[in-house]
N, C-alpha and C positions, 0 to 999 in steps of 0.2 A: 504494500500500500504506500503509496504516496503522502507528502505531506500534508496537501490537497484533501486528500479523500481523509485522510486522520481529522481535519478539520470539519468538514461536514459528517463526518460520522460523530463529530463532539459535537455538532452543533444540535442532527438528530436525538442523542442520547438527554441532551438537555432537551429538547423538545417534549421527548419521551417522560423525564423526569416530571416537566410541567403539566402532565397529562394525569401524571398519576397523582400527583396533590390535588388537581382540579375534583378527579374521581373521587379521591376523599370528602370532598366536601357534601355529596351525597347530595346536593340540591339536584334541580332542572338543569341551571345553568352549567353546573359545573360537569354534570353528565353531558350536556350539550358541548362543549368548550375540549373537554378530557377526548372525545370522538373526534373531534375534529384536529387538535393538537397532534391525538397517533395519527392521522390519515398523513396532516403537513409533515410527520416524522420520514413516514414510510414514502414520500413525495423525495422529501428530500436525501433519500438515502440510495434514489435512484439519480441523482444528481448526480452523484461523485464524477470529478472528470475524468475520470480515468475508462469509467465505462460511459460515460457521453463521448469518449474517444474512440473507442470500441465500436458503437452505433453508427459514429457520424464514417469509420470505417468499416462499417458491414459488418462485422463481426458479430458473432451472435454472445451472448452475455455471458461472463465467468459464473461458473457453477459456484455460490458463496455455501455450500455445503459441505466440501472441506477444505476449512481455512489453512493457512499456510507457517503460521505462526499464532505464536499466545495472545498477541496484540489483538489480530486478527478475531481470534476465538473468542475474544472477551466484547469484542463489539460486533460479534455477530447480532442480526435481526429478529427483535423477539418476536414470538410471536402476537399478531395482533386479536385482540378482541374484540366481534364482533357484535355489536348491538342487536339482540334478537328484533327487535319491531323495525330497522332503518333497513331500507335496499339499499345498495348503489348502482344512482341511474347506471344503462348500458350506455356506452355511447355507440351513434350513429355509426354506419360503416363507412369508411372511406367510397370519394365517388367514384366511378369507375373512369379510366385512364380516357383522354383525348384520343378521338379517331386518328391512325395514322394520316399524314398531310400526303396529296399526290405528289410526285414528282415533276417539278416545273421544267419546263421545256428550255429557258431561258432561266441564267443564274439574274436574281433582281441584284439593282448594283444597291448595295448598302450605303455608302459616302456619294454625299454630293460633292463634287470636286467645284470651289469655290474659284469664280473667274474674279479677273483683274491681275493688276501690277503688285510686284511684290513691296513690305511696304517699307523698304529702303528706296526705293524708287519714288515713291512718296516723300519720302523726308526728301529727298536731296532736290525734288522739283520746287517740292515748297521753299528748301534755301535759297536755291536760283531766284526764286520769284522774287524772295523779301529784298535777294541783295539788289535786283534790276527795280523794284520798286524806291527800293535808299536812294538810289544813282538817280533815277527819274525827280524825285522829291529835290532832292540838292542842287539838279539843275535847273528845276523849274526859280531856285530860291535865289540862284544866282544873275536871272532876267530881273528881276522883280526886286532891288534892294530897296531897305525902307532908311537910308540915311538921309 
């Protein structure tokens, strides 16, 4: 186990702790609160990155039935206790995959290829201008003096 998964397995285990104080308290709510604390336990105990690394590479899930070490054995998954009167909703099945696409006769082009001048070509037109613009201005200033 990783340092990772030691962590949300402490963090489970205190989940789990929080559950069973709640169950103590023997009211509605805290029978209410203690169910729902194990479910977040048992949510979060599927967390671990180590097997969200697993998943997100196809792998099918480590057998946590024999642990590898003492560490391990000692935070294994207790078992949960199941409220006789609550179901859990099913969920919906996934929908079923997109029709495969036909094959196009013609690749569509992805990028529009952006026309005009590159925009160095740009800059240095506009320099030209401003400098032919000064010169224009300077000589008009030298017809025209105001002494």
């Amino acid at each position: 186990m990783t340092k990772a998964d030691l962590l949300v397995e402490r963090g489970a285990q205190r989940l789990q702790q929080l559950a069973d104080k709640a169950a103590a308290r023997g009211d509605g709510v805290g029978t209410w609160l203690s169910d729902e604390l194990r479910t977040d336990a048992a949510f979060l105990r599927k967390l671990k990155p180590s097997l969200v690394k697993a998943r997100a590479k196809g792998e099918p899930p480590r057998n946590a039935a024999a642990p590898n070490s003492d560490i391990e054995a000692s935070m294994a998954e207790p078992p949960m206790r199941e409220a006789p009167s609550r179901q859990e909703p099913v969920a919906p099945p996934p929908p079923p995959p997109p029709p495969p696409r036909p094959a196009a006769s013609k690749p569509k082009k992805t990028a529009k290829k952006r026309g005009g001048p590159p925009p160095i070509v740009i800059v240095g037109a506009a320099f030209v201008a401003g400098i032919v613009l000064a010169k224009v201005v300077d000589w008009r200033g030298h017809a025209h003096p105001r002494d």
